[in-house]
N, C-alpha and C positions, 0 to 999 in steps of 0.2 A: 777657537782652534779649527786648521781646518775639518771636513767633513768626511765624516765614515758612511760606508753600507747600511743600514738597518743590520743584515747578519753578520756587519764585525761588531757592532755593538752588542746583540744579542749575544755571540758566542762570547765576548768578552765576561760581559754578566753572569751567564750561567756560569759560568768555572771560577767567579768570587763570589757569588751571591752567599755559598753554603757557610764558606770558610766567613765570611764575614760578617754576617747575621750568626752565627753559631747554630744553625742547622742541624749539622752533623760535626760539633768540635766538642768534644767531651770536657777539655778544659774552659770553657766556655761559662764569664763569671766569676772567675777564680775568686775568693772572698781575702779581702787585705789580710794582712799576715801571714799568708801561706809562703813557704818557701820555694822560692822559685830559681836559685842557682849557685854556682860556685861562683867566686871572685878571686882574680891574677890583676896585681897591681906591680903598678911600675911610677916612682916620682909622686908627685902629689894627686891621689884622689880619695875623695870626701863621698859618703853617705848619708844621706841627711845631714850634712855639712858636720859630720865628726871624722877624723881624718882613718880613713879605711885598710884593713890589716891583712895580710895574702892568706887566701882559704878562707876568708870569711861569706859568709849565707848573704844572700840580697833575695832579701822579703816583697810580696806584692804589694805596693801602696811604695816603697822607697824609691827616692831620686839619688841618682850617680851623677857625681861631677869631678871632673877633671881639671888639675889645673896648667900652668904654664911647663911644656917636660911631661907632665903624666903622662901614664895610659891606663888600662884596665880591658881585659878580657870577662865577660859572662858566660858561665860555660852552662847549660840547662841541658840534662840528660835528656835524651830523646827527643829531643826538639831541635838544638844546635849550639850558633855558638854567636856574642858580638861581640867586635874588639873596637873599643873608644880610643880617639884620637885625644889628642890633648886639648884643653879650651873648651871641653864640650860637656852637654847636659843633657843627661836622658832619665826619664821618669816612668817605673813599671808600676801602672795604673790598675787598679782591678777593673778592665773594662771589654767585656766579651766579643770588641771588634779587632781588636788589636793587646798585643802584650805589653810594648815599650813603644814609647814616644818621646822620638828624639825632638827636643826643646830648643837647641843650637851645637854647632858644630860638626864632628865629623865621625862618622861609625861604618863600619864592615858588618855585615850582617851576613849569616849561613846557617840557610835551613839544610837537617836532614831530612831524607825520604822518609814521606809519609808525616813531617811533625806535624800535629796541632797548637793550635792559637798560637802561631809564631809569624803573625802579622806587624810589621812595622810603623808605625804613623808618624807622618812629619807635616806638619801643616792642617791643611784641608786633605789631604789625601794619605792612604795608605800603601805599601808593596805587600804585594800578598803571592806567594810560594803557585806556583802553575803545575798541576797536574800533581803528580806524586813522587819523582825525583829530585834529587838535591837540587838545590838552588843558592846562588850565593850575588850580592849585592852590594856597592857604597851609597851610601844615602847623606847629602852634605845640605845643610842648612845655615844660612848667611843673616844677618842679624836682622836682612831687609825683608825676611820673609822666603827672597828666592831659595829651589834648591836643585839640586844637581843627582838625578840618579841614574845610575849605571851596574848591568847586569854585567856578574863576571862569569855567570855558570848558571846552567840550567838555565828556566823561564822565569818569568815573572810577570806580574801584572799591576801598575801601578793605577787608583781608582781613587777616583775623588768620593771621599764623606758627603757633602753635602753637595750635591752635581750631578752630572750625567757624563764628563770627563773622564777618558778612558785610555791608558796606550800599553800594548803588548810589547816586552822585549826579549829575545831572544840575548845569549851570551856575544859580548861586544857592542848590547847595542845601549842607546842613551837615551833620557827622559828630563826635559827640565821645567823647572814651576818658576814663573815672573813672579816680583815681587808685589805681582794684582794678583796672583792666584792664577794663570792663564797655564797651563801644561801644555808640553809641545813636545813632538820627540825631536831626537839628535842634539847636537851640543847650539850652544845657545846662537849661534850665525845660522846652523843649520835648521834650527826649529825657527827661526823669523821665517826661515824661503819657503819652508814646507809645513810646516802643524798640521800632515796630516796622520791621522788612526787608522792604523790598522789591526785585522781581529789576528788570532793566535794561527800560525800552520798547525798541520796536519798531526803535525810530532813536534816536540821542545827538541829544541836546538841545542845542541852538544856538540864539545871543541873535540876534534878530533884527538885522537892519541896513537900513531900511526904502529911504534915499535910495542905499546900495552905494556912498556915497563918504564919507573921514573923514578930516580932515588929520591931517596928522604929528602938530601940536600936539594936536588933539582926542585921539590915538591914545595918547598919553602921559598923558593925565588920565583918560582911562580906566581904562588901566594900571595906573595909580598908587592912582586911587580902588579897583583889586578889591581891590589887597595888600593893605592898610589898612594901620594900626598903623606899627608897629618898621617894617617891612618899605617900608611907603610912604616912609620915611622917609630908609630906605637908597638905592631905588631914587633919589630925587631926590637922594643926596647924592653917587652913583656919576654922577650925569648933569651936575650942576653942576659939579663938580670938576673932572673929564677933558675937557667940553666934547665928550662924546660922545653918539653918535645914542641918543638914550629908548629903551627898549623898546617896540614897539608893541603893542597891544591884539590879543590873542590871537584879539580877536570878527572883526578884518579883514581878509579876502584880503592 
C-alpha cells in the first residue's frame, strides 16, 4: 500500500493500541458463556445452526447465521448495536481484541460513546471505534477474502492483526482489503490510483446537522440510506416485521 509519515502511523497506533491489546477495556477476555445481547430476528436465522427465536440471549463463544430473506439485529447494552444482512456469518468469540467476527457477508456495525471491546474483525484486520464518540460502519466480506469498509458516522480505525497496515476514516470515507490481504482506502478503482495512509485529524469528523432537529421518520431513512445494500434491506425488514422503533441516525443527538 502506498506510504505513510512515521507520525500518521504512530498516531494511528497509539489510539488502537489500548482498545486492542485490552490495556484499559474492562470487558477484556470476556469467558465463553457470558451473555452478551439481545436478538431481533427477521426470515431465517440460526444460532448455532438451531433456528433462532425474537428476544432471544446471544452468548459469548456463539455463531449467528442468516439465511436467504433473513436478518437479525444484536442489540449489547452499552456497547451498541449490529444489524446482519442476509447470507451472512458472524461468530462472538471470547477474544480480548475484538468481540464478533464477521466470517462472510454483510453487517452494519454502531458503537456508542465511550463502548468497550466493541471491535469488529473481518479477515486480517480489525474496525476499531476512534476516540470516544459514536461511531458507526458497514463491513462486507466476499467469499474471496475481499472486503469493503465504510464509515457512516464518527471515526474509525481499520488495523491489520497481523501487519503494520493501517487506514483512518473519517464519515463517508472508504477502506477496502484485496483478496491478497493488501488494504487500500477509497473504493476499489480509487484504492489501485492511491493506497495511500493517512493519520487521524485533529477532531473526528462529524456530518453536519445544520437545523439540530430530525424526525424519527427522517432519522430512519437516513439510517437506512448509510447501510446500503443487503444490510438496508435487513434493517427495513427487522422494522416492518416486529413493528419496532428504526434505528436512528448515528449523525443525531
Amino acid at each position: 500500500m502506498g506510504k505513510a509519515t512515521n507520525g500518521s502511523r504512530v498516531a494511528i497506533f497509539c489510539a488502537a493500541f489500548c482498545v486492542l491489546f485490552g490495556a484499559t477495556n474492562p470487558a477484556s477476555g470476556t469467558p465463553q458463556g457470558t451473555a452478551l445481547g439481545v436478538l431481533s430476528v427477521a426470515g431465517e436465522v440460526y444460532v448455532n445452526n438451531l433456528r433462532a427465536t425474537e428476544g432471544a440471549t446471544i452468548f459469548v463463544g456463539e455463531t449467528l447465521r442468516t439465511g436467504a430473506g433473513g436478518a437479525a439485529r444484536v442489540t449489547i447494552t452499552g456497547r451498541g448495536t449490529l444489524t446482519v444482512a442476509s447470507q451472512t456469518q458472524i461468530s462472538f468469540a471470547p477474544e480480548p481484541r475484538y468481540f464478533a467476527e464477521l466470517q462472510r457477508g454483510s453487517v452494519a456495525w454502531r458503537a456508542l460513546a465511550g463502548a468497550a471491546n466493541f471491535q469488529l474483525r473481518l479477515g486480517n484486520f480489525t474496525v476499531v471505534p476512534y476516540r470516544e464518540g459514536e461511531a458507526a460502519a458497514q463491513a462486507e466480506l466476499a467469499a474471496d477474502g475481499s472486503a469493503k469498509i465504510s464509515c457512516a458516522a464518527g471515526s474509525i480505525i481499520v488495523i491489520q492483526l497481523q501487519g503494520s497496515d493501517s487506514v483512518f476514516l473519517g464519515a463517508g470515507g472508504v477502506a477496502t482489503v484485496s483478496a491478497q490481504g493488501v488494504l487500500r482506502r477509497g473504493e476499489p478503482a480509487e484504492a489501485e490510483a492511491q493506497g495511500q495512509v493517512q493519520g487521524p485529524p485533529n477532531a473526528p469528523t462529524t456530518a453536519p446537522n445544520p437545523s439540530g432537529k430530525t424526525s424519527k421518520s427522517r432519522r430512519y431513512v437516513v439510517w437506512i440510506g448509510l447501510a446500503g445494500g443487503g444490510v438496508a434491506a435487513a434493517a427495513a425488514a427487522l422494522a416492518a416485521g416486529h413493528g419496532a422503533k428504526p434505528p436512528e441516525s448515528p449523525f443525531v443527538p
